[in-house]
RONU-819842 format. One record per atom (N, C-alpha, C): residue in one letter; x, y, z. Coordinates in pm, whole numbers, padded with zeros to 5 digits, always signed. Layout:
! residues N
aXYZ ...
This chain:
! residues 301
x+07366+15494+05780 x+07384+15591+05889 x+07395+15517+06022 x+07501+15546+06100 x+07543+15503+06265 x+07403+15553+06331 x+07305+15400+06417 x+07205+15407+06504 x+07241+15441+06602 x+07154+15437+06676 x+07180+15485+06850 x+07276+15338+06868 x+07219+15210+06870 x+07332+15127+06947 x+07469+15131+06907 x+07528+15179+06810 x+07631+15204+06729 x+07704+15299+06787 x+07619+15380+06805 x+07689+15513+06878 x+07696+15508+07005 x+07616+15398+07076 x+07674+15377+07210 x+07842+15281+07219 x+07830+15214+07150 x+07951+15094+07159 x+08086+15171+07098 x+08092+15309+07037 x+08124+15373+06960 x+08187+15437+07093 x+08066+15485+07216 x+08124+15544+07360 x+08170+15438+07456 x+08138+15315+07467 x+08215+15236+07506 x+08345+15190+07482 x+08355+15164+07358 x+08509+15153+07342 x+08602+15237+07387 x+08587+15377+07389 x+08627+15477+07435 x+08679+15527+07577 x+08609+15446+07674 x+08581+15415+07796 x+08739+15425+07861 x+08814+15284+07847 x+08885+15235+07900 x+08998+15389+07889 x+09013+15406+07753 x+09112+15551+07733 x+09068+15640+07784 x+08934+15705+07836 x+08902+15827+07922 x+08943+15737+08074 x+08919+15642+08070 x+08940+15610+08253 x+09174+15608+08265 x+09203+15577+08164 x+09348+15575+08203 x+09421+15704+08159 x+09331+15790+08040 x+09406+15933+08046 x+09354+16056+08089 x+09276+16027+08170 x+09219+16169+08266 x+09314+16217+08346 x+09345+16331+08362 x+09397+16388+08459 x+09579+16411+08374 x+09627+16317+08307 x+09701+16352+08212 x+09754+16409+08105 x+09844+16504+08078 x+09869+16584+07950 x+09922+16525+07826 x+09855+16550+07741 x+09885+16537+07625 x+09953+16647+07544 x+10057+16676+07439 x+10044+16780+07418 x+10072+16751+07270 x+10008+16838+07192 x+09960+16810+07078 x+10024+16937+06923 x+10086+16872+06875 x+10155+16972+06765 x+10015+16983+06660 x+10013+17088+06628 x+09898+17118+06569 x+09969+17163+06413 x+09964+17142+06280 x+10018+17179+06171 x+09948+17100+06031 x+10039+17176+05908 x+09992+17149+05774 x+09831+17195+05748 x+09819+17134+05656 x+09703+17127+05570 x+09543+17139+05660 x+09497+17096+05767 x+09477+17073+05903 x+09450+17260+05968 x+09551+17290+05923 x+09529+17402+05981 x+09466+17546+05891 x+09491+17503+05753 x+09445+17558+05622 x+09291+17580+05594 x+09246+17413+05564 x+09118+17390+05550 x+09024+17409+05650 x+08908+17503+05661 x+08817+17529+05696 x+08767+17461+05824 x+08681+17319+05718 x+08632+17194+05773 x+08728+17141+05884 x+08855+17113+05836 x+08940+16973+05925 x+08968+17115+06046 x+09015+17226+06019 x+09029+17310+06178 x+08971+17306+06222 x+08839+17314+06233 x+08721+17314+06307 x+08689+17164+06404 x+08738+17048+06295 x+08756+16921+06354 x+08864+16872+06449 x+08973+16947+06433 x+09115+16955+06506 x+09090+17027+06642 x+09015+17115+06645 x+08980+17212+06740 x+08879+17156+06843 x+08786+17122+06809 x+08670+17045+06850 x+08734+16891+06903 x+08807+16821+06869 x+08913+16746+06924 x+08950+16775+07076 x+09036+16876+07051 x+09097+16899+07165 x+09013+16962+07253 x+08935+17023+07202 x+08790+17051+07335 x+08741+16961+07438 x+08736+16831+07301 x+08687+16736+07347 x+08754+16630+07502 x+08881+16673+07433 x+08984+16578+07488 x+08984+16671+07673 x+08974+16802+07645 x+08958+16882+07787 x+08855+16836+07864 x+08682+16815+07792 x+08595+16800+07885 x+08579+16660+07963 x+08700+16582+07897 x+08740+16439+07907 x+08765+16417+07979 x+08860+16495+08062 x+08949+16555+08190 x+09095+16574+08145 x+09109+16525+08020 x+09298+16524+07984 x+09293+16637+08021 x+09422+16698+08053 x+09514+16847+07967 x+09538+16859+07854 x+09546+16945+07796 x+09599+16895+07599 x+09689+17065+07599 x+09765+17015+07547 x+09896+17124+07528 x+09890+17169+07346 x+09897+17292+07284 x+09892+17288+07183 x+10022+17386+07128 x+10062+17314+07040 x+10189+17343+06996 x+10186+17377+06842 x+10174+17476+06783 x+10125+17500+06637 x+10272+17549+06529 x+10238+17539+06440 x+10299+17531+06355 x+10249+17639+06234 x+10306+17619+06094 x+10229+17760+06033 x+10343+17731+05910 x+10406+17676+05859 x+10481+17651+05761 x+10397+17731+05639 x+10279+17680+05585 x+10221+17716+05476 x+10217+17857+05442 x+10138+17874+05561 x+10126+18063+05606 x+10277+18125+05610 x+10374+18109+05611 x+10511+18141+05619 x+10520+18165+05467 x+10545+18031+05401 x+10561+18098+05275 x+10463+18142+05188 x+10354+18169+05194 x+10285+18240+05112 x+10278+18351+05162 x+10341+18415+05287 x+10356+18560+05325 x+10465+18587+05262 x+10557+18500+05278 x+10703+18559+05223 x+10703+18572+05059 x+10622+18438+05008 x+10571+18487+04820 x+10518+18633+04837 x+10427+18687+04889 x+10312+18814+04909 x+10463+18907+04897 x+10551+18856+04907 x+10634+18996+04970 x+10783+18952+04889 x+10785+18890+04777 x+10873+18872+04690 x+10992+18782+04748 x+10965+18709+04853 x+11076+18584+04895 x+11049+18437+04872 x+11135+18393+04774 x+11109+18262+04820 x+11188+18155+04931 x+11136+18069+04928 x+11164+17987+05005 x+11223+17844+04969 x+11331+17825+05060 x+11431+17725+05055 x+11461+17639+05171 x+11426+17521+05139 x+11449+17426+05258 x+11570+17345+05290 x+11631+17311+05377 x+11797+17235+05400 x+11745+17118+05533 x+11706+16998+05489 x+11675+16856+05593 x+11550+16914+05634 x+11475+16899+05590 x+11285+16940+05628 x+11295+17095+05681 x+11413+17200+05716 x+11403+17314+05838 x+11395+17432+05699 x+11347+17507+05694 x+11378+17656+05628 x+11471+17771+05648 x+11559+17774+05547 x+11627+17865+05586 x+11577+18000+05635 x+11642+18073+05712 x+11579+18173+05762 x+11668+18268+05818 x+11666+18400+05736 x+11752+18547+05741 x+11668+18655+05839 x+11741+18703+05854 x+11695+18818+05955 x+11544+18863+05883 x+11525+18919+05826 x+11365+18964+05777 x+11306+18838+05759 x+11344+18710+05701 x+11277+18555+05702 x+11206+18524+05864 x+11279+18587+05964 x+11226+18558+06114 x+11155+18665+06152 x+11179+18758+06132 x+11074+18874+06154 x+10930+18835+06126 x+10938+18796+05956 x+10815+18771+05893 x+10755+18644+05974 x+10831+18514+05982 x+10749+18391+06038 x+10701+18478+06234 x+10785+18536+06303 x+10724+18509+06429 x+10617+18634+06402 x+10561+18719+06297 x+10490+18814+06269 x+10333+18723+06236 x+10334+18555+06129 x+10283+18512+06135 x+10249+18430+06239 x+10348+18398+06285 x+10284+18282+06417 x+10236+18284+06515 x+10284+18452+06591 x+10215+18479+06718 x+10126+18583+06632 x+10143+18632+06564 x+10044+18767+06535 x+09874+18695+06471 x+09923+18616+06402 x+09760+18591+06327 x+09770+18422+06310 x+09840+18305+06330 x+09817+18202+06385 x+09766+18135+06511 x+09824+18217+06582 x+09773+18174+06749 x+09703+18265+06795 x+09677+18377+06733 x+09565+18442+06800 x+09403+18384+06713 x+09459+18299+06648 x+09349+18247+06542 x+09273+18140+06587 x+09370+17996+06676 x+09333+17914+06717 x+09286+17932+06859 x+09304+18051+06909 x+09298+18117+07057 x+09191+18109+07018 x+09143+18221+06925 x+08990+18251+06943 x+08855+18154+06896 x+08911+18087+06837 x+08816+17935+06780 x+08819+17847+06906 x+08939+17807+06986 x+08924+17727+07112 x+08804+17796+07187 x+08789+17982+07198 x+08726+18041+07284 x+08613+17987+07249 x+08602+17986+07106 x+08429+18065+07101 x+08385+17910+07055 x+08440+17790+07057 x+08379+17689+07125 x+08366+17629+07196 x+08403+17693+07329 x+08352+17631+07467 x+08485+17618+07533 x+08595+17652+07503 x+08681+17623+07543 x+08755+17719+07613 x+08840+17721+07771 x+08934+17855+07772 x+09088+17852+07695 x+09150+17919+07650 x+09271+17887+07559 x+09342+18049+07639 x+09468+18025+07600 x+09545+18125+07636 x+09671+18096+07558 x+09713+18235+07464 x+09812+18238+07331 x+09929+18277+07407 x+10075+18188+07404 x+10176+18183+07400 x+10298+18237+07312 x+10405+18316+07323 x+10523+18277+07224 x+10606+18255+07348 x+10673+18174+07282 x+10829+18088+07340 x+10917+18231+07446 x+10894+18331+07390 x+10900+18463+07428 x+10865+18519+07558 x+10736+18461+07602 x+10677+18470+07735 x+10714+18447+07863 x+10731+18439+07917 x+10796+18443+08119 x+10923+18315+08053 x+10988+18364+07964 x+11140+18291+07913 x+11079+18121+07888 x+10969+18102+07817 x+10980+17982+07812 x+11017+17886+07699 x+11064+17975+07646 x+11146+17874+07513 x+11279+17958+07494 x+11416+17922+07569 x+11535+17983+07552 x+11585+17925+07471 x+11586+17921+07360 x+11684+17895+07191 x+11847+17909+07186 x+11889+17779+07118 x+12051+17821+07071 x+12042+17822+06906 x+12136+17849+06850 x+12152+17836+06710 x+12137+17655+06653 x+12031+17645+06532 x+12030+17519+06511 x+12105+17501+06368 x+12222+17398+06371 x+12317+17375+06288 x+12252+17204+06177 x+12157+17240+06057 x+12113+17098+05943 x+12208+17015+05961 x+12208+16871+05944 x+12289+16841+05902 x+12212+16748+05757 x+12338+16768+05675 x+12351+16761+05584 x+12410+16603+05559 x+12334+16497+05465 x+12434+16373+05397 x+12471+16401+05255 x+12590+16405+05271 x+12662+16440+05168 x+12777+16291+05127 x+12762+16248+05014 x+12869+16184+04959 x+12909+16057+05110 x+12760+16049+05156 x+12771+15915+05230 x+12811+15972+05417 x+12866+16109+05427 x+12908+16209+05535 x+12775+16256+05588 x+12799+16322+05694 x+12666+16418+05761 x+12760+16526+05773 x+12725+16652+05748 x+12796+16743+05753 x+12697+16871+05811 x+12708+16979+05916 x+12637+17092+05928 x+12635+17177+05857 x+12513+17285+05836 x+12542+17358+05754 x+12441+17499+05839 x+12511+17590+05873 x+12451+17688+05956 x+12283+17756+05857 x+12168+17784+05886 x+12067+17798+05802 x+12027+17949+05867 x+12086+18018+05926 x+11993+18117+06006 x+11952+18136+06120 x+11847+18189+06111 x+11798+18221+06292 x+11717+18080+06279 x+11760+17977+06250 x+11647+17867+06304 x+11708+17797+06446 x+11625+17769+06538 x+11649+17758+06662 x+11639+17618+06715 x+11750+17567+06832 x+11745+17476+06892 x+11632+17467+07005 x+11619+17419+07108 x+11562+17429+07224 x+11684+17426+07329 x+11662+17511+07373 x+11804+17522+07473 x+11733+17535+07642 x+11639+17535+07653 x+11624+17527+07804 x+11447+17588+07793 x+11342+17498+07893 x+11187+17523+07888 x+11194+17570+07986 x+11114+17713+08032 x+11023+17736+08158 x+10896+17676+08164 x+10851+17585+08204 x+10699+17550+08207 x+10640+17571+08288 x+10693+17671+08377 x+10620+17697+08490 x+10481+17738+08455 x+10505+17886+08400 x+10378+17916+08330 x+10272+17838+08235 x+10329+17703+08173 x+10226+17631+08106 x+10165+17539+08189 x+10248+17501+08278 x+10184+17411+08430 x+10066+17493+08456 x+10136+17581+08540 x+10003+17714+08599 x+09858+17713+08521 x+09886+17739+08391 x+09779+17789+08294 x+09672+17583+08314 x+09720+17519+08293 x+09690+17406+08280 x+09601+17372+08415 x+09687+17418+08511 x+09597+17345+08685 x+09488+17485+08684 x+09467+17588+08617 x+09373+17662+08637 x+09297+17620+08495 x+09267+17509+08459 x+09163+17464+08370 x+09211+17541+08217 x+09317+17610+08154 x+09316+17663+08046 x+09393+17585+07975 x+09384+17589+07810 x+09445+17517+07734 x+09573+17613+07694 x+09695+17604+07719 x+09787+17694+07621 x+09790+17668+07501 x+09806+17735+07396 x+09874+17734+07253 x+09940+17792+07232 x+10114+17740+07208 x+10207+17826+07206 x+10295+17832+07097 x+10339+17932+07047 x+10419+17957+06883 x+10517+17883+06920 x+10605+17858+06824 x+10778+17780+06848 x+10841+17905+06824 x+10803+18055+06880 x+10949+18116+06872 x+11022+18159+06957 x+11147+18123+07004 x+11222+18143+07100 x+11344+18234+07083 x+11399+18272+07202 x+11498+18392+07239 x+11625+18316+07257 x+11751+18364+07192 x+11821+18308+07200 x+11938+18382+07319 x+12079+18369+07389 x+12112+18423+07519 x+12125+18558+07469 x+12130+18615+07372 x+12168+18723+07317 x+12039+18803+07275 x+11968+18749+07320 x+11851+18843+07255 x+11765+18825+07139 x+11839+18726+07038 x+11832+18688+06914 x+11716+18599+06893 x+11597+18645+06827 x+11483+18561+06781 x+11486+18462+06692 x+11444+18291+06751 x+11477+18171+06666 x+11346+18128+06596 x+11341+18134+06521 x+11238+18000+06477 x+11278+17863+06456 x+11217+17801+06531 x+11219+17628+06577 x+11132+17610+06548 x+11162+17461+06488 x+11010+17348+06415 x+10939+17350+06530 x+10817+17375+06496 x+10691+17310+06587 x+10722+17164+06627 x+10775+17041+06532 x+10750+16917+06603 x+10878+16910+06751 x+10999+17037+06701 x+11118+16980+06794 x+11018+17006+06900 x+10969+17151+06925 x+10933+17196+07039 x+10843+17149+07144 x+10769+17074+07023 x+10663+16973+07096 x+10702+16858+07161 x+10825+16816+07083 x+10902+16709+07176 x+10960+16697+07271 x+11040+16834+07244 x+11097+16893+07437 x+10976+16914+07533 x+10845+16993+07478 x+10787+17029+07569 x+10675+16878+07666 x+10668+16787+07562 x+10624+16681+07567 x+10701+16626+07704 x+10796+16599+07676 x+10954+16557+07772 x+10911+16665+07935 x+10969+16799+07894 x+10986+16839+08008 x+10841+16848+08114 x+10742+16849+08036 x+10631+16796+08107 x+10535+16698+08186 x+10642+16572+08129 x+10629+16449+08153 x+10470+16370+08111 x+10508+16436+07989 x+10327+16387+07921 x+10318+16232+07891 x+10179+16195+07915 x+10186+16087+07895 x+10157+16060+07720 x+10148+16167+07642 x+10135+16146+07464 x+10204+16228+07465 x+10206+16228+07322 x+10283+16315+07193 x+10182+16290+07123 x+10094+16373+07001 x+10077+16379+06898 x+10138+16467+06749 x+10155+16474+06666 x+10177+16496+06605 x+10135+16533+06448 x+10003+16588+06429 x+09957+16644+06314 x+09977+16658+06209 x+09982+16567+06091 x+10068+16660+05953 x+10022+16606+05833 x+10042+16595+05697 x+09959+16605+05592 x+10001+16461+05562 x+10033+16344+05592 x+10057+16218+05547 x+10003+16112+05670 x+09974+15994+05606 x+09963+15923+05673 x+09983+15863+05773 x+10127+15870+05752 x+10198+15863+05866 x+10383+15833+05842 x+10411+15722+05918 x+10576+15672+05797 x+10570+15560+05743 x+10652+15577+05642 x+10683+15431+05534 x+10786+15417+05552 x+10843+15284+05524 x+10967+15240+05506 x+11050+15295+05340 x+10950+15323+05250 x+11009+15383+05143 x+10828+15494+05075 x+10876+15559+05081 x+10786+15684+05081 x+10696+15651+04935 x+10758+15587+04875 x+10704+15531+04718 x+10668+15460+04692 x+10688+15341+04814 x+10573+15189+04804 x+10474+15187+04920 x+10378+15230+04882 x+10241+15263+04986 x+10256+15145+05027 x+10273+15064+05002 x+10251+14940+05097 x+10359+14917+05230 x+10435+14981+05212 x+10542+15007+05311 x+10499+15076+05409 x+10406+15122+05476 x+10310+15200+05552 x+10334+15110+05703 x+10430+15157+05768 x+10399+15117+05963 x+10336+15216+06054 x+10256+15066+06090 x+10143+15119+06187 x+10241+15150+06313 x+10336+15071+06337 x+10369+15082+06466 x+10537+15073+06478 x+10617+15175+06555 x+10761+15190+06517 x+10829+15180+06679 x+10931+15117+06671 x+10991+15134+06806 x+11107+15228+06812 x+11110+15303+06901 x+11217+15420+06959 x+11321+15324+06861 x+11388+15203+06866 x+11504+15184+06808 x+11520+15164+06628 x+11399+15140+06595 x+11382+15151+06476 x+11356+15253+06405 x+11308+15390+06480 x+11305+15520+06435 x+11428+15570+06422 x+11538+15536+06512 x+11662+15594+06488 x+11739+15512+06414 x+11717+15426+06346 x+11837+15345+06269 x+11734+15416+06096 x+11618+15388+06127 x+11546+15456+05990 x+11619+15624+05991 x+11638+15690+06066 x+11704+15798+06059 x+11848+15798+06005 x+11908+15727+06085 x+12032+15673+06028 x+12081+15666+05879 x+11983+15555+05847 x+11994+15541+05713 x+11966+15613+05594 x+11880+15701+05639 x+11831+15816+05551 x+11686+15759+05475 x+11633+15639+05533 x+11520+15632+05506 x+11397+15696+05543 x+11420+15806+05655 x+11353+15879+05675 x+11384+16030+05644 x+11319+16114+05553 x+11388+16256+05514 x+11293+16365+05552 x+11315+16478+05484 x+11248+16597+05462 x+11152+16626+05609 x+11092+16686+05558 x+11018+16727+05687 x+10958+16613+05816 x+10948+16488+05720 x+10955+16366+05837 x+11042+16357+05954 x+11164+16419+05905 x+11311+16426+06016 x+11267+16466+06148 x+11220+16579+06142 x+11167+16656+06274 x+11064+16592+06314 x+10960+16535+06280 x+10868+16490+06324 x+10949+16308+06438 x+10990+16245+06342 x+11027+16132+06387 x+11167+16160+06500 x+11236+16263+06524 x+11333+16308+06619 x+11282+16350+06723 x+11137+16424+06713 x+11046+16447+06844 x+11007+16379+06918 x+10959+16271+06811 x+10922+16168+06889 x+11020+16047+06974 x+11125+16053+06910 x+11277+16022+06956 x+11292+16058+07125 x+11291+16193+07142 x+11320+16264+07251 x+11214+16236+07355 x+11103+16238+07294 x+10963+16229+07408 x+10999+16111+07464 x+11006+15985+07390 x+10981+15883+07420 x+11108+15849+07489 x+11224+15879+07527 x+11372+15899+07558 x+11364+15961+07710 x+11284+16066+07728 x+11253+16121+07822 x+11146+16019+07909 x+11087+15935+07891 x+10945+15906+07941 x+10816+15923+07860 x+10800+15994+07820 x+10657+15974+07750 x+10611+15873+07651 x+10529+15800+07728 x+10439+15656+07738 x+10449+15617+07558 x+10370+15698+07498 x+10365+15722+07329 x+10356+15828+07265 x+10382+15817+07158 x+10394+15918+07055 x+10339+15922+06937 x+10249+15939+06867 x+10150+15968+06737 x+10252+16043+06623 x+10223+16032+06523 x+10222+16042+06378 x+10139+16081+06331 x+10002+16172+06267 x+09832+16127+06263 x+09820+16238+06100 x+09760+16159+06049 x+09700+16231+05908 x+09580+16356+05956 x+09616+16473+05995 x+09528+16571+05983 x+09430+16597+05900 x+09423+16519+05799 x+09385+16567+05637 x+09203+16483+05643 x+09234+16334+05797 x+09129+16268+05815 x+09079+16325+05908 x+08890+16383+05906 x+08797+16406+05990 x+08859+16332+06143 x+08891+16442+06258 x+08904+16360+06362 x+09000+16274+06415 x+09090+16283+06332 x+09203+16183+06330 x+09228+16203+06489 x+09258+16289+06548 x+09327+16323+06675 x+09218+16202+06764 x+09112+16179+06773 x+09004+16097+06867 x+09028+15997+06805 x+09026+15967+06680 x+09067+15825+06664 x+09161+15736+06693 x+09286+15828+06691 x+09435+15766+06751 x+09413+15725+06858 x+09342+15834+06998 x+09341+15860+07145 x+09228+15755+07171 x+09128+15735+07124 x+09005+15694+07184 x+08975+15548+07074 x+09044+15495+07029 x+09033+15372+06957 x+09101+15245+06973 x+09073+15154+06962 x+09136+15000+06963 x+09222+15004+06851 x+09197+15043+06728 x+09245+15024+06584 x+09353+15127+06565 x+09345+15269+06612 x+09396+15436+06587 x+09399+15400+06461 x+09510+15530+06413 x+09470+15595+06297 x+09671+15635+06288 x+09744+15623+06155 x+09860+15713+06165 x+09938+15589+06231 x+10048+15646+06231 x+10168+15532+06269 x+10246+15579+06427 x+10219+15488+06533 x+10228+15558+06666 x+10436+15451+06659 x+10479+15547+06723 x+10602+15539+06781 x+10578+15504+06925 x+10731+15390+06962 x+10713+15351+07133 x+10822+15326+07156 x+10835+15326+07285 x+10993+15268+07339 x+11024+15163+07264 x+10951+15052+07280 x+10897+14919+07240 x+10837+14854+07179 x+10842+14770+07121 x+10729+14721+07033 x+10622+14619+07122 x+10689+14579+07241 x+10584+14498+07335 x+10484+14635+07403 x+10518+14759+07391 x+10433+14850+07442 x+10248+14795+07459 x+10147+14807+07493 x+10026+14719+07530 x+09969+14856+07444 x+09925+14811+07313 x+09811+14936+07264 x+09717+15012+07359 x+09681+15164+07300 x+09638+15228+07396 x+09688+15391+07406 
């Protein structure tokens, strides 16, 4: 069992990262498995509490994949995926923004509340801050990339952040769904990681995190030993390129693409599935998960 001196050097190390990210936003995709289990929400949550009384900002950007399709099983649909995104038909979007703002984010709203935290629940929907275009897969085919239209799934076509600024300089945490309005009126569902990446960007955060049920990335998904700790903006996009990076990884590693494209300092990868992962990445010498950078000379941290 960790003694008292243990647990002091434990707050020392810690030190240097509360003195250089106070006063800075982080904003944090919240998803998978993580958000399922009991235990690790409670740890995910308590995280970002943490990270508030710290002085950061922490932005929360959620996700709900699981809960999607086991509503749509409940109700005789299955589900079909095209490059990590879900296809999605007119009642397919009804049902996800029914889960995401209706009983996802009013879920993590009220757990931020009732541990110490102020939170305030978002959809993309709100004072226009997630304006959506149509998002077109693309598809490798026979060595080609080809589009393939999937539905109401949504681009990011333009952020208001006014209102998430606001909410932020009056001490509250937002948590906001990914569903956005498209010029027509038309309701999108967009990946949680794109949105987090634009919103990351247009905020000028100094992180990205990124939440999700793996470790982080491999160079081949089948030789664990292939496991990088550490990826540079130019090596994420040639791994894209090549198609060594797939499925739901796509979105995750394109977010981080954009953040880091825009300015934002770093970008996380982080196994949700580990107690805490989110403080370990932020507040460690070692982190946790495979962090993305402009650079590979980037100075850990």
């Amino acid at each position: 069992m960790i003694n008292s001196v243990e647990k002091a050097a434990v707050l020392i190390e810690a030190l240097p990262y509360l003195q250089r990210f106070a006063g800075n936003t982080i904003v944090i995709k919240y998803g998978g498995n993580a958000m399922l289990n009991e235990e690790l929400k409670k740890n995910v949550i308590q995280d970002i509490i943490f990270l508030k009384y710290a002085g950061i900002r922490p932005v929360v950007v959620h996700g709900g994949g699981p809960e999607i399709t086991g509503m749509l099983k409940k109700l005789g649909k299955e589900s079909s995926f095209v490059s990590g995104l879900r296809v999605t038909d007119a009642e397919t979007v009804e049902i996800a923004e029914m889960v995401l703002v209706g009983k996802i984010n009013s879920e993590i709203v009220k757990l931020l509340n009732f541990l110490g935290a102020k939170a305030v629940g978002l959809s993309g929907k709100d004072a226009d801050l997630i304006m959506a275009s149509k998002h077109l897969a693309k598809v490798r085919e026979n060595g080609q990339i080809k589009e393939v239209d999937i539905g109401f799934v949504g681009d990011v076509l333009k952020l208001n952040t006014s209102i998430v600024e606001k909410l932020l300089d009056q001490g509250y945490i937002p948590v906001i769904s990914p569903i956005g309005v498209g010029k027509d009126g038309a309701t999108y569902n967009i990946n949680a990681d794109y949105v987090a990446g634009e919103l990351a960007a247009a905020l000028g955060a100094e992180k990205l995190a990124l939440i999700t049920d793996v470790e982080g990335i491999y160079r081949d998904y089948s030789d664990k030993s292939t496991f990088v700790s550490t990826l540079s903006l130019a090596e994420a996009q040639e791994m894209i390129k090549s198609g060594s990076i797939e499925g739901g990884m796509i979105p995750k590693v394109e977010a981080c693409v954009k953040a880091l494209a825009a300015g934002v300092a770093k970008t996380h990868i982080i196994d949700g599935r580990k107690p805490h992962s989110l403080l370990l990445e932020i507040f460690t010498t070692e982190g946790i998960g495979t962090e993305v950078v402009k650079y590979r000379r980037y100075i850990s941290g």
